[in-house]
C-alpha positions in Angstrom: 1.5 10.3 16.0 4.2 8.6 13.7 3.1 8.4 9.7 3.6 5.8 7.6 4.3 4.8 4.5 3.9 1.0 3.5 6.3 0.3 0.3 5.1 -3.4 -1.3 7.8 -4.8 -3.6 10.3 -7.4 -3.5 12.9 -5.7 -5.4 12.4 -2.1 -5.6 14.3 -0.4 -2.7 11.7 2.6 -1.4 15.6 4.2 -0.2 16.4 4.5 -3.5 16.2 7.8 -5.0 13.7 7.8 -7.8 11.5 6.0 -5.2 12.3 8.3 -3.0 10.9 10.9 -5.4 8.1 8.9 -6.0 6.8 8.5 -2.8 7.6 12.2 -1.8 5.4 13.0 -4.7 2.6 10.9 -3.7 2.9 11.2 0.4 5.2 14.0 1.5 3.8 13.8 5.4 5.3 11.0 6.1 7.8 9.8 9.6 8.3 6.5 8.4 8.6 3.8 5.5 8.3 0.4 5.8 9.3 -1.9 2.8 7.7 -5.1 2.7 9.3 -7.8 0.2 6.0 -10.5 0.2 2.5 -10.3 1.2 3.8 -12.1 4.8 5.5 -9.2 5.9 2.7 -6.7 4.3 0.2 -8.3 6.8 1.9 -8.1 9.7 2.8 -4.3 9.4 -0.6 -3.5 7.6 -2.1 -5.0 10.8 0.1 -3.6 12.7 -0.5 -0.1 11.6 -4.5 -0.3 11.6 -4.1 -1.5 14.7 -2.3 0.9 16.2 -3.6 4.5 17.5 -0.3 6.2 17.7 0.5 5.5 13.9 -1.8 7.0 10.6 -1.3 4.9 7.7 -0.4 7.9 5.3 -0.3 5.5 1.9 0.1 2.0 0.9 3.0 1.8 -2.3 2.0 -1.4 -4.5 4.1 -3.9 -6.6 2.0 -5.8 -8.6 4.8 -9.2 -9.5 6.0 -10.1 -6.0 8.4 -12.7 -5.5 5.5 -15.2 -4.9 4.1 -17.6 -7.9 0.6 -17.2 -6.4 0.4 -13.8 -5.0 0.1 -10.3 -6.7 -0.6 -6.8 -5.7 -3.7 -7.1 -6.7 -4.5 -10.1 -3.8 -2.6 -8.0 -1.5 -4.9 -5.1 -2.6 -8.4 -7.3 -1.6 -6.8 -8.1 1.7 -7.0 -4.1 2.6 -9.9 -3.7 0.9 -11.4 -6.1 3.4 -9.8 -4.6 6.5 -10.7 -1.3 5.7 -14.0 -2.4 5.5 -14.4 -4.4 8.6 -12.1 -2.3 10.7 -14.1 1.0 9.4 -9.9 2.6 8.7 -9.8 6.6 7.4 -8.8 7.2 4.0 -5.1 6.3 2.6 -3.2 7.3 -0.7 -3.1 4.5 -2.7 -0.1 4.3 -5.6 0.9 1.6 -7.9 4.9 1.6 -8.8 5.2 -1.7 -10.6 6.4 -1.8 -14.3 3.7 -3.9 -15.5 1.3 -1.4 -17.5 -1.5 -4.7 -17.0 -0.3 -4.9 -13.4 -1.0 -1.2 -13.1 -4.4 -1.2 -14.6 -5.5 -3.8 -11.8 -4.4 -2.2 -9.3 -5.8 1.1 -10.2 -9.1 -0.6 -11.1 -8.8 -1.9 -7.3 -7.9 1.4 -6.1 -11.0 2.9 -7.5 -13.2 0.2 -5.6 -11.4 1.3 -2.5 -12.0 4.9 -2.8 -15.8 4.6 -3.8 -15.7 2.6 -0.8 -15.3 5.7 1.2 -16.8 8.1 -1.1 -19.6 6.1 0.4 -18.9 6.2 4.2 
């Protein structure tokens, strides 16, 4: 089974060596990472992975400014929030490497809805 990381951020390069670090901190089982640079690309791999039963979603990376004037982290957060709930998906890290301390708080205010979520399951 191939594990995967999803990096979400238009500018920050998850190759990079302090992301690198960051994500090896976070998620060290990991095969795979797959940056996304906007939302459109997130959906198609998010789906993509929930989808498919030869991949676990290890962890989901979040940006919260993305190179969109109407979308943040924080939307693309409630989109997953929603498919984890319908499609019933196990348990994924959750990290938030934007460097927008506000940004940061809504994602982790997010991230703590997610994981009552399946506190709860």
């Amino acid at each position: 089974m191939k594990r995967v990381v999803i990096w979400l951020d238009d500018m920050r390069n998850p190759s990079y060596i302090s992301n690198k670090d960051r994500i090896e901190a976070h998620m060290p089982e990991h095969d795979e990472v797959i940056w996304c640079k906007d939302h459109y690309s997130f959906n198609k791999h998010f789906r993509d992975c929930a989808l498919n039963e030869e991949v676990h979603l290890v962890g989901i990376c979040f940006d919260y400014f993305l190179n969109s004037n109407h979308v943040r982290g924080t939307d693309v957060l409630r989109l997953v929030e929603r498919k984890v709930k319908k499609l019933d998906l196990s348990p994924f890290e959750l990290y938030a490497q934007t460097g927008s301390s506000e940004g940061r708080k809504l994602l982790h205010e997010g991230f703590k809805s997610l994981r009552e979520h399946w506190s709860q399951s």
